[in-house]
DOMIFI-286169 format. One record per residue (C-alpha): residue number from 1; residue in three letters; chain; x, y, z. Coordinates in Angstrom, 1 decimal. Example, Ala and Ser with C-alpha at 12.3 -4.5 7.8 and 13.67 -1.06 7.14 Angstrom:
+-----+------+-----+--------+--------+--------+
: seq : type : mol :     c1 :     c2 :     c3 :
+-----+------+-----+--------+--------+--------+
:   1 :  ALA :   A :   12.3 :   -4.5 :    7.8 :
:   2 :  SER :   A :   13.7 :   -1.1 :    7.1 :
+-----+------+-----+--------+--------+--------+
***
This chain:
+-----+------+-----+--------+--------+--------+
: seq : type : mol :     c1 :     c2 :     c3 :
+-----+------+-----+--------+--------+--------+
:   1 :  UNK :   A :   76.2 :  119.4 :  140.9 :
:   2 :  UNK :   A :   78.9 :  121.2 :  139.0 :
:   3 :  UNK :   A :   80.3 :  124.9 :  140.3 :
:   4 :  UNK :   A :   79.9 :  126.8 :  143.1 :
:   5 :  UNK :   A :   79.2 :  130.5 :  142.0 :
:   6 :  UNK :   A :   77.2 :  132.9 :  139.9 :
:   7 :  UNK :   A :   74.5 :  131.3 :  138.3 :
:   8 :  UNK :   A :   71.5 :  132.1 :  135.6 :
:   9 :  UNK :   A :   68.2 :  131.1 :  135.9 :
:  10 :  UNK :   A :   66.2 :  130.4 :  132.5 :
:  11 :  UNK :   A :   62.5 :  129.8 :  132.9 :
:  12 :  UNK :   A :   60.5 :  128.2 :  129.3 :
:  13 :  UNK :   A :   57.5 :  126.4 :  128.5 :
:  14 :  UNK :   A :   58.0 :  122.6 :  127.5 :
:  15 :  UNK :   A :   57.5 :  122.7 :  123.7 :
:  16 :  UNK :   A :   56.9 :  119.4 :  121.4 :
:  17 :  UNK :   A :   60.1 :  117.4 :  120.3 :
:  18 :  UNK :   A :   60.9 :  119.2 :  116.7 :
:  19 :  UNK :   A :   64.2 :  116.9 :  116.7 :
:  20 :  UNK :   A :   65.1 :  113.3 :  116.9 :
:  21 :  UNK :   A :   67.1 :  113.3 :  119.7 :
:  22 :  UNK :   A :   64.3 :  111.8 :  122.3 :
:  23 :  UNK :   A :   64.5 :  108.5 :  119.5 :
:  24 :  UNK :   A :   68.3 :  108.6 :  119.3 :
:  25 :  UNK :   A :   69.7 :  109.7 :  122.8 :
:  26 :  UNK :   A :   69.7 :  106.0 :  124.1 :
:  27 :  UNK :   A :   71.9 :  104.9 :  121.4 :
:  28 :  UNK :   A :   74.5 :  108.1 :  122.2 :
:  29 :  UNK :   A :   74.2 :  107.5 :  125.8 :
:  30 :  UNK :   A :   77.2 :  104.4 :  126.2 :
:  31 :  UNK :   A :   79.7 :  107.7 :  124.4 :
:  32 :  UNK :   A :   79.1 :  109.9 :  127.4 :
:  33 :  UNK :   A :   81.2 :  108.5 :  130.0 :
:  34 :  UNK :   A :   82.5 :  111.9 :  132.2 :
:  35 :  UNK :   A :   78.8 :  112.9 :  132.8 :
:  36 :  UNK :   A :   77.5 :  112.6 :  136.4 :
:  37 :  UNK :   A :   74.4 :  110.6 :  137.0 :
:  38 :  UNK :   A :   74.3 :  109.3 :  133.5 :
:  39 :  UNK :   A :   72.6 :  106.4 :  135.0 :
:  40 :  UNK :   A :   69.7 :  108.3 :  136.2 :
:  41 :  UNK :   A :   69.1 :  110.3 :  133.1 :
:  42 :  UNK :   A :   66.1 :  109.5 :  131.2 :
:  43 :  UNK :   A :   66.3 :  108.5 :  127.6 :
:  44 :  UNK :   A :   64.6 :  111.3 :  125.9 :
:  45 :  UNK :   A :   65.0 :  115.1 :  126.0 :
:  46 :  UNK :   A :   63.0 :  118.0 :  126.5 :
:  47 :  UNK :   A :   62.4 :  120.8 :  124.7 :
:  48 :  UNK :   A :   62.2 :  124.2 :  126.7 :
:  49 :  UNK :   A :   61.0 :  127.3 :  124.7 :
:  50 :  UNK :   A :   62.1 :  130.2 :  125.6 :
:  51 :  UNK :   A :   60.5 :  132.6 :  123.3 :
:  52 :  UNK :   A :   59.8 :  135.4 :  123.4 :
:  53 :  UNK :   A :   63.9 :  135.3 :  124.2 :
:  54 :  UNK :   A :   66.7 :  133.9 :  122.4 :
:  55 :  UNK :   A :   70.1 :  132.1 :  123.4 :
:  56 :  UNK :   A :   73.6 :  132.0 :  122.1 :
:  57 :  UNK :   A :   76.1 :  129.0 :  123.3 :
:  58 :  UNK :   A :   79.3 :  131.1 :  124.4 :
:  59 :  UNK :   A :   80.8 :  128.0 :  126.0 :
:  60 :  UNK :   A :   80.8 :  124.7 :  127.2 :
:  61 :  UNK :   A :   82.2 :  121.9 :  129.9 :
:  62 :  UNK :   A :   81.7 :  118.5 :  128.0 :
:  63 :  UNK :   A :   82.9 :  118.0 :  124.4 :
:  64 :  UNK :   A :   82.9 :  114.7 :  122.8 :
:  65 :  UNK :   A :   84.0 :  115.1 :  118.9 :
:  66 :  UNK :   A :   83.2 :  112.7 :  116.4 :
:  67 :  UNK :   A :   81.3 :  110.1 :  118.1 :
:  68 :  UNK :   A :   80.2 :  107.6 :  115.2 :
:  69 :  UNK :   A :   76.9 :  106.5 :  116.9 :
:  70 :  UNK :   A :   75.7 :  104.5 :  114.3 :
:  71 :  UNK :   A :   73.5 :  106.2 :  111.7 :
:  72 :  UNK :   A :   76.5 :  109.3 :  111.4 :
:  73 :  UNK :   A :   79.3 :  110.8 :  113.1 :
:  74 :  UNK :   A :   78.7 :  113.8 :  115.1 :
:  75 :  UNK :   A :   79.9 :  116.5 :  118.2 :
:  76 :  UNK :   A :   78.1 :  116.8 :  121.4 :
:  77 :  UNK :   A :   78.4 :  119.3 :  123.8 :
:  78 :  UNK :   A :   76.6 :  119.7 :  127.2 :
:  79 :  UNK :   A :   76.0 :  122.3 :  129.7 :
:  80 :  UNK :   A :   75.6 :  121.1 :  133.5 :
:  81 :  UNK :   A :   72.3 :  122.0 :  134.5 :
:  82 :  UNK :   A :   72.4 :  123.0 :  138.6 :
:  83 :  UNK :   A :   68.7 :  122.7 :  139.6 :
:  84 :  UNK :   A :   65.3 :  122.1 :  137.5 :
:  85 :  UNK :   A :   61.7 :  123.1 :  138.7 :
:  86 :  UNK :   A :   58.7 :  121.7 :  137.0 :
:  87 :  UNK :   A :   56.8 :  125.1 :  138.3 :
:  88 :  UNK :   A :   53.4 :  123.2 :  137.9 :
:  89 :  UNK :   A :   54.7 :  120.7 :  140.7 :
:  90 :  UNK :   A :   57.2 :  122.0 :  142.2 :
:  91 :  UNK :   A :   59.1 :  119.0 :  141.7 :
:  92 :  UNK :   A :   63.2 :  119.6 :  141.8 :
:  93 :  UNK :   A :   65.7 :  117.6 :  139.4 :
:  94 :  UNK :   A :   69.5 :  118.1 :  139.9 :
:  95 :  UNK :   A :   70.7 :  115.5 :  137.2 :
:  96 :  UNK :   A :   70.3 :  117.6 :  133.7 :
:  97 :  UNK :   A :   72.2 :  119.0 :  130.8 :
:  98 :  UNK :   A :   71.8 :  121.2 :  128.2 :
:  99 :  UNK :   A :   72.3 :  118.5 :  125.0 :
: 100 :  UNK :   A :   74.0 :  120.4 :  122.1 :
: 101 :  UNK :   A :   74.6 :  118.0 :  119.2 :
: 102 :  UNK :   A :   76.0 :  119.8 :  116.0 :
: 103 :  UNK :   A :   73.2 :  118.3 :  113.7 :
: 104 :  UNK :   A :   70.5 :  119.7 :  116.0 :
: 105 :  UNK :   A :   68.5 :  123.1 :  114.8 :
: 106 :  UNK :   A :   69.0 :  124.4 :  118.2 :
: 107 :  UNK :   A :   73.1 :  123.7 :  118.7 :
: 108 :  UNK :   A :   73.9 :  127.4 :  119.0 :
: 109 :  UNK :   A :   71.5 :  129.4 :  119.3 :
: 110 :  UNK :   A :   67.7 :  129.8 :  119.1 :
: 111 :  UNK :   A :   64.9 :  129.8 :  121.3 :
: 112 :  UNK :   A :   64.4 :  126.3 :  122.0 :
: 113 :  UNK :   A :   66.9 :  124.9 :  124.3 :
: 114 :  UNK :   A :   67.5 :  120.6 :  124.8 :
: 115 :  UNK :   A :   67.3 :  119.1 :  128.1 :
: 116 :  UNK :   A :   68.4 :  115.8 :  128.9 :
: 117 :  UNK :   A :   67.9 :  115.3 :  132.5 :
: 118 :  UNK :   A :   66.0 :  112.4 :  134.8 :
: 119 :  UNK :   A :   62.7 :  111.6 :  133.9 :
: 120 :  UNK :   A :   60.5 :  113.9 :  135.8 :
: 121 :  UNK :   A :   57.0 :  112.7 :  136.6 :
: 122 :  UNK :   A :   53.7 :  114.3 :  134.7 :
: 123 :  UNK :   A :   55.4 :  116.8 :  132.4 :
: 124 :  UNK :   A :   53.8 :  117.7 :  129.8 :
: 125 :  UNK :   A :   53.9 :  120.3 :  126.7 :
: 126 :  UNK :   A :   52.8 :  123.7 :  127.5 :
: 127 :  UNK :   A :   54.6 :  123.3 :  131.7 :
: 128 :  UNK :   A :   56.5 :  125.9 :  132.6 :
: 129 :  UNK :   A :   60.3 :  124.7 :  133.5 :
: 130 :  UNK :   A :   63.0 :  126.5 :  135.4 :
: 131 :  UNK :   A :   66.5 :  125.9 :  135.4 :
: 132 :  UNK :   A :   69.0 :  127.0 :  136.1 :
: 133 :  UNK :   A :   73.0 :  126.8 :  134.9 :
: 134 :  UNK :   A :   76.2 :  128.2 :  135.5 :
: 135 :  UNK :   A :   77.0 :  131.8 :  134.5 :
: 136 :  UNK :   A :   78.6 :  132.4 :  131.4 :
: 137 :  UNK :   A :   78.4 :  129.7 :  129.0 :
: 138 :  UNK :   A :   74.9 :  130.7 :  127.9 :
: 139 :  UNK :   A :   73.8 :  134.3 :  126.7 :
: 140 :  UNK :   A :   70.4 :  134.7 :  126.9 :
: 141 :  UNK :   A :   68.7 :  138.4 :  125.5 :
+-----+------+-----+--------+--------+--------+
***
């Protein structure tokens, strides 16, 4: 989907929705214009716990500053997700982002990363996700 190249592979358990961004993301969506498939992405995130690991945003390839959205003005960021597997399924997704909005818990770091990608059929919390992103805009330790 978006680089050729070295790659990192991040594998989590689908954790409930601590944040708001499942209820808000279809408002935001109209702001996000560059993104690929933005047509086929669902209109709610997932949450992908990564514990006992942690991640640090080093970089990333879409910024859109102060988007007033409605309720508040705020950044976004996103991360190009290559490839997701639902490992209970096996099913593949290759729309998905990491979504990194600066009034989210998780925007730089943490153990729960945001996934905004197409809806994928019969997920549910506890499922073990894989995906997998572009070296170097994530450290993960």
């Amino acid at each position: 989907m978006f680089m050729e190249g070295l790659t990192m592979i991040i594998k989590g358990k689908i954790s409930s929705n601590c944040s708001a961004a499942s209820c808000n993301i279809k408002q935001q969506k109209c702001y996000f214009g560059k993104l690929e498939n933005l047509d086929k992405l669902h209109d709610g995130t997932i949450n992908l716990d990564i514990s006992p690991k942690e991640f640090n945003v080093i970089k990333t390839v879409y910024s859109y500053p102060k988007i007033n959205w409605g309720p508040m003005t705020e950044d976004f960021d996103f991360i190009p997700i290559e490839k997701i597997t639902h490992c209970s399924t096996n099913v593949e997704s290759v729309s998905g982002y990491l979504y990194l909005p600066s009034r989210s818990p998780n925007r730089l770091g943490g153990k729960i990363l945001e996934i905004w990608t197409e809806f994928i059929e019969g997920v549910k919390i506890g499922d073990t996700l894989e995906i997998v992103i572009p070296d170097g805009y994530l450290e993960v330790s």
